[in-house]
VMD Tcl script that draws the C-alpha trace (Angstrom):
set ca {
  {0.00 0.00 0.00}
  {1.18 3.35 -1.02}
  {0.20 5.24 2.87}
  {1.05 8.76 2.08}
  {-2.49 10.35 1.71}
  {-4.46 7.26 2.93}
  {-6.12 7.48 6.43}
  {-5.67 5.62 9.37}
  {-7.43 5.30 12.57}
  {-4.96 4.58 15.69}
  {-6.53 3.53 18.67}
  {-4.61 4.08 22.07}
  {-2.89 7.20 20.61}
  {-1.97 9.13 23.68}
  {0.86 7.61 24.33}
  {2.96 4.41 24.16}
  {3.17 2.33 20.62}
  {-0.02 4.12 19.64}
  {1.79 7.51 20.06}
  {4.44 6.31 18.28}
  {2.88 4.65 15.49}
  {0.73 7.90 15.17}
  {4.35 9.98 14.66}
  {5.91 7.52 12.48}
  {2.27 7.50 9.80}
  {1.97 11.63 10.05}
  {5.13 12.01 9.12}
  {5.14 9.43 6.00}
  {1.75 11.70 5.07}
  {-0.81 9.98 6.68}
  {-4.58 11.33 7.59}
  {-4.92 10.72 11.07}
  {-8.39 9.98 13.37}
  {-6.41 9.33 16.79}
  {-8.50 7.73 19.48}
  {-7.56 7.56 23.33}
  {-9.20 8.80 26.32}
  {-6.68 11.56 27.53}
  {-7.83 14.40 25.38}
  {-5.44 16.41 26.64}
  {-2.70 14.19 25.81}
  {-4.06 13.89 22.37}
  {-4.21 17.58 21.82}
  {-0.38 17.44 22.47}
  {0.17 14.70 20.05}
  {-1.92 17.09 17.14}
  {0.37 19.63 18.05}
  {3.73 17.49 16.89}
  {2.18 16.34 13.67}
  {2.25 18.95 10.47}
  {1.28 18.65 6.89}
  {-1.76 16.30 7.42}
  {-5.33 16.15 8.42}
  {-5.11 14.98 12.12}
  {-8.28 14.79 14.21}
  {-8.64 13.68 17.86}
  {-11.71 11.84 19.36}
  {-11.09 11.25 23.05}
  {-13.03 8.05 23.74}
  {-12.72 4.68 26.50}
  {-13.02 2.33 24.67}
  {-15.29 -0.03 27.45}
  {-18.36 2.36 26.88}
  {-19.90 1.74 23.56}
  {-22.24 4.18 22.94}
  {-18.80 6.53 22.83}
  {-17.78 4.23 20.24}
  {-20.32 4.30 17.66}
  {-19.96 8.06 18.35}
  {-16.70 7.89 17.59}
  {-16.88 6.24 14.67}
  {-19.72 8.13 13.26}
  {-17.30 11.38 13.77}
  {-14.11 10.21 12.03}
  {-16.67 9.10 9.41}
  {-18.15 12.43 8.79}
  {-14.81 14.29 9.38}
  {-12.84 11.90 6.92}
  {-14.11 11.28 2.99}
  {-12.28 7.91 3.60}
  {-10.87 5.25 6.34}
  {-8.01 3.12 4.66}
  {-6.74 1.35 7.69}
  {-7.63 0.67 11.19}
  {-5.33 0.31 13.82}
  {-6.68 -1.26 17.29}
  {-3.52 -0.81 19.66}
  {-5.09 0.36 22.64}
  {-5.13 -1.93 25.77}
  {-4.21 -2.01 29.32}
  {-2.52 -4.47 31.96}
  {-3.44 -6.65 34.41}
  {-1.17 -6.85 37.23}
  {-0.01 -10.33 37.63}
  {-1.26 -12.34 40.45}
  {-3.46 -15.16 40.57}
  {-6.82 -14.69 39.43}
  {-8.49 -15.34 43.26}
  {-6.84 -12.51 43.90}
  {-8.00 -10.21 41.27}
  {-10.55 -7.21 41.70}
  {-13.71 -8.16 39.61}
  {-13.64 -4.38 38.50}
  {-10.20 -4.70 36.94}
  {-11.28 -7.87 35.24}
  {-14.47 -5.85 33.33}
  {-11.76 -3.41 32.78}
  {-9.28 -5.11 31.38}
  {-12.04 -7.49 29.02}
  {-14.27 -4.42 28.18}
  {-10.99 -2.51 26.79}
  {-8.60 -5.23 25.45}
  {-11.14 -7.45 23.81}
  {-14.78 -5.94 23.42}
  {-13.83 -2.55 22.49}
  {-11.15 -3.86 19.77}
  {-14.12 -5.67 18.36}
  {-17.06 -3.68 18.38}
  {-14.40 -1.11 16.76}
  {-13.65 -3.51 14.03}
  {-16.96 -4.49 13.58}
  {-18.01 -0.85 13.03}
  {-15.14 0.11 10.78}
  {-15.31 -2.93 8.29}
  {-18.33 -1.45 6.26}
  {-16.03 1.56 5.83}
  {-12.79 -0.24 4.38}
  {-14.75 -2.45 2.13}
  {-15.15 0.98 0.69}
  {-11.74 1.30 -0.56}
  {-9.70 -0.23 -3.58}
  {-7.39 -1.46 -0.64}
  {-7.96 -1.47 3.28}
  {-6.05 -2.77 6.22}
  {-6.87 -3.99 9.97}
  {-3.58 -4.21 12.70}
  {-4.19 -5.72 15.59}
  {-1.69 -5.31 17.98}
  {-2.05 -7.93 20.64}
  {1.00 -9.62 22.75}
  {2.96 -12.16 23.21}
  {0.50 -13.71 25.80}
  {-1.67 -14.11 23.32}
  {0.33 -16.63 21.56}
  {2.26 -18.24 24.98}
  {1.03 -18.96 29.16}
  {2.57 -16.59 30.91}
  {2.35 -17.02 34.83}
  {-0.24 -14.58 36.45}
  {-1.80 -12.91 33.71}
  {-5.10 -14.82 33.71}
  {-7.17 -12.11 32.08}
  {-4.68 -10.01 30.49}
  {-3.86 -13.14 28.74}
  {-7.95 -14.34 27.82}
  {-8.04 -11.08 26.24}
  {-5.09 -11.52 24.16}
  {-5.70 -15.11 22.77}
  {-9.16 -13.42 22.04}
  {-7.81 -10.87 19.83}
  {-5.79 -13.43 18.15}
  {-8.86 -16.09 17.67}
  {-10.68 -12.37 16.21}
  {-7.73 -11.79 14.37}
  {-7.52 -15.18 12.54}
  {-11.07 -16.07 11.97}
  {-11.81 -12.57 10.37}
  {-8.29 -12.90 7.85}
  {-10.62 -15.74 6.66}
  {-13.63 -14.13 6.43}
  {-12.37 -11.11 4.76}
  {-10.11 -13.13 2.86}
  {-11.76 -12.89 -0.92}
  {-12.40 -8.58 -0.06}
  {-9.98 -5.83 -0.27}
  {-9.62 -6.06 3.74}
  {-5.95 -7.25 4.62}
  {-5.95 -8.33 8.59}
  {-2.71 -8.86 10.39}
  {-1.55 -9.75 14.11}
  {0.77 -8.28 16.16}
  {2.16 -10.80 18.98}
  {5.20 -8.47 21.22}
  {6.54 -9.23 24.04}
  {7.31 -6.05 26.61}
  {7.81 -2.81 24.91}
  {9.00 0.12 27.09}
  {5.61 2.32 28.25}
  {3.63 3.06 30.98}
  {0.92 0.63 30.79}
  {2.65 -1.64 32.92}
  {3.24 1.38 35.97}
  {-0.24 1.99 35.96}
  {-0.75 -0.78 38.10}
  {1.89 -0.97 40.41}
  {3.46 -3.83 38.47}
  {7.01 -4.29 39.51}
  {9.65 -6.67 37.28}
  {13.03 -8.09 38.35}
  {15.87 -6.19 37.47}
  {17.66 -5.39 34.65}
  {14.27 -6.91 32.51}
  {11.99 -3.57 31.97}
  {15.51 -2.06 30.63}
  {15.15 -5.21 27.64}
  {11.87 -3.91 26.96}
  {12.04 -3.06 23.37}
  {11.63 0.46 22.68}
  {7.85 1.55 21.12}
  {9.48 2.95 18.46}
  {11.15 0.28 16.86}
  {7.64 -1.57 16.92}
  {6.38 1.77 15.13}
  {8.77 0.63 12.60}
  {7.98 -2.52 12.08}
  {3.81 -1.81 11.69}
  {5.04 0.96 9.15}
  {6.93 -1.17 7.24}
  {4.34 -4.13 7.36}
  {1.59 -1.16 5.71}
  {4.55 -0.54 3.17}
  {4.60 -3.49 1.21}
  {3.11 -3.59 -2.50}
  {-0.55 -4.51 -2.86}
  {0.71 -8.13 -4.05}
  {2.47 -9.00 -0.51}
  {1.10 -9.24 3.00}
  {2.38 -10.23 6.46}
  {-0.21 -11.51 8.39}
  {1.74 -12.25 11.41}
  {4.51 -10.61 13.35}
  {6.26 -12.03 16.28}
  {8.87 -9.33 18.29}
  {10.95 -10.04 20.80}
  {13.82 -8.63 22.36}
  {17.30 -9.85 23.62}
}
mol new
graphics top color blue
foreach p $ca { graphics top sphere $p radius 0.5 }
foreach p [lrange $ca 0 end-1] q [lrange $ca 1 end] { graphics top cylinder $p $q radius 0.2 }
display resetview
């Protein structure tokens, strides 16, 4: 896909990978419709982005009568929606699930799992639209491995990738390419939000958001002939 002019929505754009990944597009030419719930953070990200039509929609992504807002906004604001991004998500502090606040659980489901669909689900009419369209899913590496004490962090992750897989195949024969995105730790906040604490030395072998940034670019690059439908990052 040829991105410069096409437009992407970037879910999770405040900060971390979605920030990033947000830069990276802009400044290849890329529309923008940048969805997170900080508006103020997203204002901030409009601000470092010139030369292209960049519009913020603060939304939380559990609530999804702000979605189908959302969605009907970037539709109206935008003539078109090439390619749809669903990176936002949040962590479960690991512990065993006994132990875990039914709250966080809704959380973490409602924002990992059911948002990213009913987000795809809304945006699919739109990209079948298009000569060419794209869905990212950026899920983790505990989506494809059992990692101790992430219970629910990890259900919502081998969700997106069942989503992820089943709707390559149904959107296989329409202009609609789907790929997954299976990381392990990348170097944000997400993790501090909770209080998680890591061993040392291994938050430092994070891999940095930007590199990842890199790597979705470069996956949106390719000709119309070639796809990657599944990534797998790790770091050393």
């Amino acid at each position: 896909m040829k991105i410069k002019n096409k437009t992407a929505i970037v879910t999770g754009a405040s900060e971390g990978l979605g920030k990033e990944i947000a830069l990276k597009l802009g400044n290849e030419g890329m529309n923008l419709a940048l969805i997170a719930r900080n508006k103020k953070k997203l204002k901030q990200l409009q601000k470092q982005i010139k030369g292209v039509k960049i519009n913020i929609y603060p939304c939380d992504l559990k609530d999804l009568n702000q979605i189908k807002k959302t969605v009907q906004e970037i539709i109206n604001d935008f003539s078109s929606v090439d390619i749809l991004l669903n990176i936002a998500g949040i962590w479960q502090k690991k512990m065993p699930i006994e132990e875990l606040d039914e709250q966080v659980i809704e959380n973490v489901i409602a924002t990992n799992l059911t948002g990213l669909i009913h987000m795809t689900r809304l945006i699919i009419p739109h990209l079948k639209k298009q000569e060419e369209a794209v869905i990212v899913n950026v899920s983790s590496s505990s989506g494809v491995k059992v990692n101790i004490g992430q219970s629910v962090y990890s259900a919502t992750k081998w969700g997106v990738r069942g989503l992820t897989d089943v709707i390559r195949e149904d959107l296989r024969d329409t202009n609609i390419k789907v790929a997954g995105i299976y990381q392990a730790g990348v170097k944000t906040d997400m993790f501090f939000k909770t209080g998680e604490k890591f061993g040392e030395g291994v938050y430092e072998k994070f891999m940095n958001p930007k590199d990842l940034a890199n790597i979705i670019t470069f996956m949106l690059s390719q000709p119309p002939h070639i796809w990657i439908e599944e990534v797998r990052v790790n770091y050393k």
